[in-house]
N, CA and C atoms as a LAMMPS dump frame, in Angstrom:
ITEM: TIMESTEP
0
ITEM: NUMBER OF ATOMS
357
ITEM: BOX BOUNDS ff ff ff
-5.0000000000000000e+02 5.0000000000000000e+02
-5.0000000000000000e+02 5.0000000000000000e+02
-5.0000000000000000e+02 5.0000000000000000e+02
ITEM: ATOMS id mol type element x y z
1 1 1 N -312.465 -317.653 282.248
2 1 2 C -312.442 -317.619 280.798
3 1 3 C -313.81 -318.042 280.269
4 2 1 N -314.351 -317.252 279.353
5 2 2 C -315.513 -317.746 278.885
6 2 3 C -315.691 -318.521 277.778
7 3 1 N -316.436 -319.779 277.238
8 3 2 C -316.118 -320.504 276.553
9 3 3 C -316.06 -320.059 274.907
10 4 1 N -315.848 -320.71 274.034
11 4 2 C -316.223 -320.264 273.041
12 4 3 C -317.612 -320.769 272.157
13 5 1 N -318.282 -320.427 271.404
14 5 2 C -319.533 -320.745 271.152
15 5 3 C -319.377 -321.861 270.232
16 6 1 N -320.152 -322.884 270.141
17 6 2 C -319.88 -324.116 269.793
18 6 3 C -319.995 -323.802 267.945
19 7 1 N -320.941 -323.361 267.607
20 7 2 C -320.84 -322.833 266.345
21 7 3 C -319.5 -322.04 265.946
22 8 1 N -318.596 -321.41 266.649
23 8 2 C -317.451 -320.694 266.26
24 8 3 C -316.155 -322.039 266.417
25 9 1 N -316.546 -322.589 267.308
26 9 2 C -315.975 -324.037 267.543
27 9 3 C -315.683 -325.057 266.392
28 10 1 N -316.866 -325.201 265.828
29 10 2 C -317.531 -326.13 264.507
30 10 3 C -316.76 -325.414 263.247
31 11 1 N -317.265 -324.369 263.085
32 11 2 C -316.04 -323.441 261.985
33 11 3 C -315.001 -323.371 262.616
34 12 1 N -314.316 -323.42 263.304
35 12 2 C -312.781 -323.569 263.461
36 12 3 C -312.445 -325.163 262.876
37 13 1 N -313.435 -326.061 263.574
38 13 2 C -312.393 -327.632 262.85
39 13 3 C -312.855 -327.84 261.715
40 14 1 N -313.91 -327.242 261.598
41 14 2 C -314.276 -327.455 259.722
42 14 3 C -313.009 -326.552 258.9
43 15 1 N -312.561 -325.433 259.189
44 15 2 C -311.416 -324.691 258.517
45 15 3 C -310.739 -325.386 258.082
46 16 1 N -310.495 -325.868 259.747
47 16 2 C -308.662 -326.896 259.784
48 16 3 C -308.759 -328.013 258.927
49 17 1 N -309.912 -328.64 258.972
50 17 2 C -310.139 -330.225 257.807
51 17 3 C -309.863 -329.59 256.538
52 18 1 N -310.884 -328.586 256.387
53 18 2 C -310.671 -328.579 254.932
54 18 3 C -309.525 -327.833 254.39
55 19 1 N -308.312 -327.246 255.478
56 19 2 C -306.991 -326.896 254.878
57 19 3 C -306.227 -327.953 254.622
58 20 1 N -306.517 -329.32 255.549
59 20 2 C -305.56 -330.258 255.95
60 20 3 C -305.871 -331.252 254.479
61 21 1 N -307.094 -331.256 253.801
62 21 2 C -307.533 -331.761 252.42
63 21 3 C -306.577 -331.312 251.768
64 22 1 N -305.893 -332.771 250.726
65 22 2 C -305.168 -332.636 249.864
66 22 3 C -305.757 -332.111 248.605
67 23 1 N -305.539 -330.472 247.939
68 23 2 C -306.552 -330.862 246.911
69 23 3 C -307.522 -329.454 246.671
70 24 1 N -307.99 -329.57 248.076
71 24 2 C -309.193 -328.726 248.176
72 24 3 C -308.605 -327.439 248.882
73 25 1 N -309.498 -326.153 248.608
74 25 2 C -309.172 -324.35 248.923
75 25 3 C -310.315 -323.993 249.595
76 26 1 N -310.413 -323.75 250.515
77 26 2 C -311.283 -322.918 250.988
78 26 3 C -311.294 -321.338 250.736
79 27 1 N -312.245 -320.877 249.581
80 27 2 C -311.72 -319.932 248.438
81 27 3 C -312.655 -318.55 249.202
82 28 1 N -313.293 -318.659 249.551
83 28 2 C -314.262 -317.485 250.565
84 28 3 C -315.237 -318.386 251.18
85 29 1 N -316.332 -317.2 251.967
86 29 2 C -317.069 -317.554 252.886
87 29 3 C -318.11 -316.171 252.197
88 30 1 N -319.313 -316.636 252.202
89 30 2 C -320.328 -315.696 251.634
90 30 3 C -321.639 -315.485 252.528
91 31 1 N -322.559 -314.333 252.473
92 31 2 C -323.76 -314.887 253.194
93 31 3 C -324.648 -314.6 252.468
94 32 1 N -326.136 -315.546 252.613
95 32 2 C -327.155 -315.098 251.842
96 32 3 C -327.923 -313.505 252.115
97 33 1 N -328.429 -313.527 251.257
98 33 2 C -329.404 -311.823 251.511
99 33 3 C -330.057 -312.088 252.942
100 34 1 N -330.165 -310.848 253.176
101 34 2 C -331.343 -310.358 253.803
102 34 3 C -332.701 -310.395 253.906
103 35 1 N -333.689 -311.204 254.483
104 35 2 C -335.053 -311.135 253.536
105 35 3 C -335.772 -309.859 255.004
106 36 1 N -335.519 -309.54 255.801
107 36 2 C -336.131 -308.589 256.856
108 36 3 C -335.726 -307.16 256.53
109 37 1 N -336.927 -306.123 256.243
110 37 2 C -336.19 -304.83 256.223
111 37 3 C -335.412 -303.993 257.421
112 38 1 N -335.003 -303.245 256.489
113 38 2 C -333.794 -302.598 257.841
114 38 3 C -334.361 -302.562 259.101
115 39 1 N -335.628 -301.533 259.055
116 39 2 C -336.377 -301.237 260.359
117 39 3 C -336.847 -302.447 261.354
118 40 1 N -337.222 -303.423 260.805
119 40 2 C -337.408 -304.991 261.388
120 40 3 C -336.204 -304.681 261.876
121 41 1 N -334.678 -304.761 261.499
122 41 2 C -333.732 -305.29 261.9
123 41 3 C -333.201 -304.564 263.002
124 42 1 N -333.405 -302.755 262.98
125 42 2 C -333.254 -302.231 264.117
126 42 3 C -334.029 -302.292 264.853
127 43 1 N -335.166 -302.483 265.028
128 43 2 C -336.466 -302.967 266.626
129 43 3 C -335.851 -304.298 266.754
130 44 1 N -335.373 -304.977 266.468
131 44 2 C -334.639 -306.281 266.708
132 44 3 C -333.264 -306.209 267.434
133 45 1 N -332.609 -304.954 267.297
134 45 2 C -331.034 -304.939 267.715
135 45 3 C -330.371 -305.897 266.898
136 46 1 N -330.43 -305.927 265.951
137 46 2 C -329.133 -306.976 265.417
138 46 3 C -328.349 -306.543 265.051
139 47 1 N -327.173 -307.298 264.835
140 47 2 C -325.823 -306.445 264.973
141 47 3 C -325.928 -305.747 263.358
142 48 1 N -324.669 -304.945 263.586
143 48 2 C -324.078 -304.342 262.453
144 48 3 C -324.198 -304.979 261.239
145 49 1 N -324.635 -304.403 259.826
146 49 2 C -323.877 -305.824 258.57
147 49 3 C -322.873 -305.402 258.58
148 50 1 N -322.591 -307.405 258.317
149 50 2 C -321.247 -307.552 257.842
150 50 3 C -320.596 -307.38 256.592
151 51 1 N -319.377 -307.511 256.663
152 51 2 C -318.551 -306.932 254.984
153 51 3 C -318.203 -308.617 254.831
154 52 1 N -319.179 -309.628 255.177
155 52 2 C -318.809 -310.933 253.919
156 52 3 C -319.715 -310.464 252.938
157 53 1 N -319.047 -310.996 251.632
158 53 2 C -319.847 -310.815 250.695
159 53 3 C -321.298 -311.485 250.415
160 54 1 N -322.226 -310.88 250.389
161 54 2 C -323.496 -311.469 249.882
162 54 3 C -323.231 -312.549 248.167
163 55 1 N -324.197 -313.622 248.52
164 55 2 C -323.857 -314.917 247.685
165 55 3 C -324.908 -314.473 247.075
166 56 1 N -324.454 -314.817 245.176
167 56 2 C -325.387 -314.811 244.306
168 56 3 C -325.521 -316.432 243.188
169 57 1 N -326.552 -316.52 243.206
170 57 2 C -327.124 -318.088 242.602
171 57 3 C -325.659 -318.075 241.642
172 58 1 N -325.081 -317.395 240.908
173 58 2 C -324.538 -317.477 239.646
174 58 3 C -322.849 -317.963 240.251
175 59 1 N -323 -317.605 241.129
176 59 2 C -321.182 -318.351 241.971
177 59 3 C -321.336 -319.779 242.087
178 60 1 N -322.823 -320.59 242.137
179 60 2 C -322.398 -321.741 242.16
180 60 3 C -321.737 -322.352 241.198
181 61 1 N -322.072 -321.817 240.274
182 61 2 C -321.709 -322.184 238.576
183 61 3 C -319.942 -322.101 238.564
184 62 1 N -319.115 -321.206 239.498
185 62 2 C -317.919 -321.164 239.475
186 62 3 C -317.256 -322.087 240.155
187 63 1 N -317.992 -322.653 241.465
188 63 2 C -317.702 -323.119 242.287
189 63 3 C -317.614 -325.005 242.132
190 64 1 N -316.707 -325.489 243.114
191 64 2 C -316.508 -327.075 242.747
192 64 3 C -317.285 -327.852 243.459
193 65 1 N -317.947 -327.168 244.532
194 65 2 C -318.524 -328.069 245.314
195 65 3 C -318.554 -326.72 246.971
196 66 1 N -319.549 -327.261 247.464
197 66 2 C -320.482 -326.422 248.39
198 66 3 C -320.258 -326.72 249.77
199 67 1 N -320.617 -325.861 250.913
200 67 2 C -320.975 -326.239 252.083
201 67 3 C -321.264 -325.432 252.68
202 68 1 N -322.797 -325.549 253.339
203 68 2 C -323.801 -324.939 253.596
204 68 3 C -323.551 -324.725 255.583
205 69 1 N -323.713 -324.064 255.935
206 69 2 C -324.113 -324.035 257.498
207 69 3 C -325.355 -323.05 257.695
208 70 1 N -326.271 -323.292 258.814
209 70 2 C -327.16 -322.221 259.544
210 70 3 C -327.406 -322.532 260.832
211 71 1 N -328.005 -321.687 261.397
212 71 2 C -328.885 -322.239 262.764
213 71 3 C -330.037 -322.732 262.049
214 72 1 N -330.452 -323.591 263.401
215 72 2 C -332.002 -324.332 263.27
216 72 3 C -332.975 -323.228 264.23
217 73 1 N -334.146 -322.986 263.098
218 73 2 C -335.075 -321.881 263.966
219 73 3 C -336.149 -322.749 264.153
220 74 1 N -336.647 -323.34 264.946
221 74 2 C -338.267 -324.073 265.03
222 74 3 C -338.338 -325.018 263.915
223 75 1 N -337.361 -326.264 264.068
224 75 2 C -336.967 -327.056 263.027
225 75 3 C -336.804 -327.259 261.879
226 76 1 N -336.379 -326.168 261.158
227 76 2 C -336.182 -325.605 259.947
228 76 3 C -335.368 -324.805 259.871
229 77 1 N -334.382 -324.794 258.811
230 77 2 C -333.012 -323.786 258.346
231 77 3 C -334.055 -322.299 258.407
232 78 1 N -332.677 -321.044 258.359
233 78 2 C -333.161 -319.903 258.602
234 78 3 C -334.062 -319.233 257.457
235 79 1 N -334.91 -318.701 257.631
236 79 2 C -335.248 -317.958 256.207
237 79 3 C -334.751 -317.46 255.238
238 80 1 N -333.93 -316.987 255.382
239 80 2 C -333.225 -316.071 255.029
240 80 3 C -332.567 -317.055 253.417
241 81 1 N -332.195 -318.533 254.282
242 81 2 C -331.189 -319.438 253.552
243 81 3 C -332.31 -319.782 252.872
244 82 1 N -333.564 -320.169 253.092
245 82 2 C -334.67 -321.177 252.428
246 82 3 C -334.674 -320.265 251.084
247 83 1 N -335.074 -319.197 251.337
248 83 2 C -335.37 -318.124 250.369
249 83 3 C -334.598 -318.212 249.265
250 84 1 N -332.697 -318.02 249.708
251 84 2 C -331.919 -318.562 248.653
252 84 3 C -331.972 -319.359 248.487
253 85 1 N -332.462 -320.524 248.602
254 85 2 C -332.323 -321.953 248.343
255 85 3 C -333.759 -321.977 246.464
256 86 1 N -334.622 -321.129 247.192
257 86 2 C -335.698 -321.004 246.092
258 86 3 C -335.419 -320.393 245.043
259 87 1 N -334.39 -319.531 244.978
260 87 2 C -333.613 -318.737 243.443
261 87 3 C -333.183 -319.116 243.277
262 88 1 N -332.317 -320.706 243.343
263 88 2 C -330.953 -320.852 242.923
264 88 3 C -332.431 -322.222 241.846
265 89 1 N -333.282 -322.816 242.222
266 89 2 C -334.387 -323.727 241.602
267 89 3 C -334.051 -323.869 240.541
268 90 1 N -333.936 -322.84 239.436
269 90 2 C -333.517 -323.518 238.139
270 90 3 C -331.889 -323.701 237.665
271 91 1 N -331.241 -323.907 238.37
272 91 2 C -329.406 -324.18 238.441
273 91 3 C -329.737 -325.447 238.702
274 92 1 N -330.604 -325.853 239.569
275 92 2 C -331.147 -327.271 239.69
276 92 3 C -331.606 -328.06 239.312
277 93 1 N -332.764 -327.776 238.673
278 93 2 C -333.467 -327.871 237.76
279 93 3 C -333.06 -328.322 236.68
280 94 1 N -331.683 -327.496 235.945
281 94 2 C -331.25 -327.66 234.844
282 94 3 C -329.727 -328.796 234.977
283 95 1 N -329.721 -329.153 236.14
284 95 2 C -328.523 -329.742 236.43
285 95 3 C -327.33 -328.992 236.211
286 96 1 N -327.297 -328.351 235.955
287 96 2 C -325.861 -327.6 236.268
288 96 3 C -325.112 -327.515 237.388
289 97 1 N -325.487 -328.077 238.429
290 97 2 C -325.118 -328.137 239.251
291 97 3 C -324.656 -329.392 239.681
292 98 1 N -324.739 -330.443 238.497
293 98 2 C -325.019 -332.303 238.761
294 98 3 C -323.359 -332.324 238.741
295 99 1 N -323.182 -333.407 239.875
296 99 2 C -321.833 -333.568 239.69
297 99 3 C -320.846 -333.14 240.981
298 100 1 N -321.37 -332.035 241.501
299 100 2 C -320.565 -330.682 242.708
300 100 3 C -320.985 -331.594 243.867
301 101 1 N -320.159 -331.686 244.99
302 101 2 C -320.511 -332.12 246.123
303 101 3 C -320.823 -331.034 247.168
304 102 1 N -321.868 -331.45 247.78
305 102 2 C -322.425 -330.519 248.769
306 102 3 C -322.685 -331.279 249.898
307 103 1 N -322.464 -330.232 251.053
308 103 2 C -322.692 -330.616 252.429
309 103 3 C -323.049 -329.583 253.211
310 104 1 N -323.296 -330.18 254.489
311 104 2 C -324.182 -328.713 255.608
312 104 3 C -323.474 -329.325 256.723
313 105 1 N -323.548 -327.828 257.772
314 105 2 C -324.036 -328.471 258.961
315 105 3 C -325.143 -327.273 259.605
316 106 1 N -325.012 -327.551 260.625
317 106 2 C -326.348 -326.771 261.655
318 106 3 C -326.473 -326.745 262.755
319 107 1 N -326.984 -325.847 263.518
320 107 2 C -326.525 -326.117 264.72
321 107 3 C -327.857 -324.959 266.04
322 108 1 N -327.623 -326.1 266.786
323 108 2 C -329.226 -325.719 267.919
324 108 3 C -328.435 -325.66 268.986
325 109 1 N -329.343 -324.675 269.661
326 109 2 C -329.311 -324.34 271.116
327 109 3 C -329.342 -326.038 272.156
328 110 1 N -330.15 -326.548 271.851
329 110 2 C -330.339 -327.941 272.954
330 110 3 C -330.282 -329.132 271.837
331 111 1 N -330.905 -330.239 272.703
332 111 2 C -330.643 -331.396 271.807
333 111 3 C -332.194 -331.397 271.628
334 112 1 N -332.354 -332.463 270.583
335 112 2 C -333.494 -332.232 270.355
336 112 3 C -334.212 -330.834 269.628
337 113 1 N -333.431 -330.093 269.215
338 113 2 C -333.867 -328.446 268.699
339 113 3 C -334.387 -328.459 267.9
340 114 1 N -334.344 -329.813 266.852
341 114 2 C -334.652 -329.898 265.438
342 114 3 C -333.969 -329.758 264.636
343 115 1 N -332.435 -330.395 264.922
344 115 2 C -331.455 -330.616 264.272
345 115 3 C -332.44 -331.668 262.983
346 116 1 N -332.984 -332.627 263.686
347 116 2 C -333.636 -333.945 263.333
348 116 3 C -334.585 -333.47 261.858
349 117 1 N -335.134 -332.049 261.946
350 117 2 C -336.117 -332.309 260.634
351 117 3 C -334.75 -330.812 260.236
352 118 1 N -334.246 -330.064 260.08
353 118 2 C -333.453 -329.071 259.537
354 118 3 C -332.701 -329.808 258.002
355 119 1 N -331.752 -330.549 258.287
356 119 2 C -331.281 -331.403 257.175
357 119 3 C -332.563 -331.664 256.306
C-alpha cells in the first residue's frame, strides 16, 4: 500500500477539526490564479486545471475568517499565493478585513525546508 501524502493527510484532519467546530462551515475551498503562462505550464507537465474555483480579493469581504495553506518553495510561500496576497493590499489597508481570524499552514519536502522563514 502506498502511503498517503502528508499534505493530503494535513487536509484530511484539518477537514475533520473544522467539521467537529461547534459553530463553524467549511463553506468551499478556492485557488489563487495562475501567474505562469499556459506554455510555461505545458514544458513543465503540470497537471490538468482544476475545476476549484479561482479566489477573488472581493470573497474575503463575504467571508468570516480565513485559512491559508501552500507549499514552501526555497523558503517562501508559492508565487502564485504572494502575488494574491499583493491585490488583496488595500482590503488591508483599509481594514476591512480587521476583526476575521486567519490562519495557514505549509508544508516541505524535509525538515528544515523553510518551513522556518515561509510563515
Amino acid at each position: 500500500m502506498v502511503p498517503e501524502p502528508i499534505l493530503l493527510r494535513t487536509l484530511k484532519v484539518l477537514d475533520h477539526q473544522i467539521h467537529r467546530a461547534e459553530g463553524l462551515s467549511f463553506d468551499e475551498c478556492e485557488h489563487v490564479p495562475e501567474t505562469l503562462p499556459y506554455e510555461v505550464l505545458m514544458k513543465k507537465s503540470a497537471p490538468p486545471k482544476s475545476d476549484v474555483p479561482i479566489i477573488i480579493p472581493s470573497n474575503f469581504l463575504e467571508a468570516d475568517g480565513f485559512v491559508f495553506g501552500f507549499p514552501t518553495r526555497f523558503g517562501m510561500m508559492a508565487a502564485q499565493f504572494k502575488a494574491f496576497l499583493d491585490v488583496t493590499r488595500d482590503l488591508w489597508r483599509t481594514r476591512q478585513l480587521a476583526g476575521k481570524p486567519t490562519g495557514i499552514f505549509y508544508n516541505t519536502r524535509s525538515q528544515g525546508g523553510g518551513q522556518e522563514t515561509t510563515a
